[in-house]
C-alpha positions as CSV (number, residue, x, y, z in Angstrom):
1,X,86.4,11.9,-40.0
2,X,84.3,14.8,-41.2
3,X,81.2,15.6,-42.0
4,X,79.5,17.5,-45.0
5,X,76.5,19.2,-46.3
6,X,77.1,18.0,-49.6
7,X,75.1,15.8,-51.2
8,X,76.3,12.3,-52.4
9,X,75.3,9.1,-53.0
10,X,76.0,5.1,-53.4
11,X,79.0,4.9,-55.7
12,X,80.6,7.9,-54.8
13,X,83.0,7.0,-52.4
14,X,86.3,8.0,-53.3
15,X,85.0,11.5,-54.7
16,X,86.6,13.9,-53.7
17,X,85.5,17.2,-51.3
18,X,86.2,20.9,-52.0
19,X,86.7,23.8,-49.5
20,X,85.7,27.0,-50.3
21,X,88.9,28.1,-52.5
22,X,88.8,24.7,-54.4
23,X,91.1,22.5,-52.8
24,X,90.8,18.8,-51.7
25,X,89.9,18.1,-48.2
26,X,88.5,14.9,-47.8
27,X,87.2,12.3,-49.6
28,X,83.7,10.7,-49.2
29,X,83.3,7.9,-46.9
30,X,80.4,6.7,-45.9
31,X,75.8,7.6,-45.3
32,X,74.7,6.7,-41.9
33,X,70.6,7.4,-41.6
34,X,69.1,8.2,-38.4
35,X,65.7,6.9,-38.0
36,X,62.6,8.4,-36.2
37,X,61.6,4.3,-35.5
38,X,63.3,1.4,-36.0
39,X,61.4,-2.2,-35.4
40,X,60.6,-6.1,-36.5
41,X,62.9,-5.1,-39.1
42,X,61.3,-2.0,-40.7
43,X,62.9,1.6,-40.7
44,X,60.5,4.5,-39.9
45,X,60.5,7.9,-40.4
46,X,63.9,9.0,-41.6
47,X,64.9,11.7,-39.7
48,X,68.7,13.0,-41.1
49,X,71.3,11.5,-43.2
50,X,74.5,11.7,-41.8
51,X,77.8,12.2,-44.9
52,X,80.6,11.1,-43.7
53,X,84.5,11.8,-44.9
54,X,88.0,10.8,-44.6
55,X,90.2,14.0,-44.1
56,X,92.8,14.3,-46.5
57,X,95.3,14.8,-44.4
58,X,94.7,11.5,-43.0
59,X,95.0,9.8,-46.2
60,X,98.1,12.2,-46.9
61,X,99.6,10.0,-43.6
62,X,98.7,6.8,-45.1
63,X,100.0,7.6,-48.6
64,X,103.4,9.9,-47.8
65,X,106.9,8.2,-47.5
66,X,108.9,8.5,-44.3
């Protein structure tokens, strides 16, 4: 995994991430907020949002014959 600064959104998982020079490396996973408070079921204070990715390099491995 891998985190970004860039922002992204519900439905774009799959999409892919640039480096500096324009090439591929990673592809966007997952949010994960972190909350300030969190109880009987209500979500307080939103403190960061963490953007997760999948290297691409990992999903090279998956996709590569041997």
């Amino acid at each position: 995994m891998m985190a970004v600064t860039a922002d992204f959104a519900r439905g774009s998982s799959g999409g892919p991430a640039f480096n500096d020079c324009g090439n591929v490396v990673g592809f966007v996973c997952s949010t994960s907020s972190v909350y300030y408070k969190v109880g009987q079921g209500r979500k307080d204070d939103l403190q960061m949002v963490f953007k997760n990715c999948v290297t691409a390099a990992s999903v090279l491995k998956l996709i590569k014959r041997p």
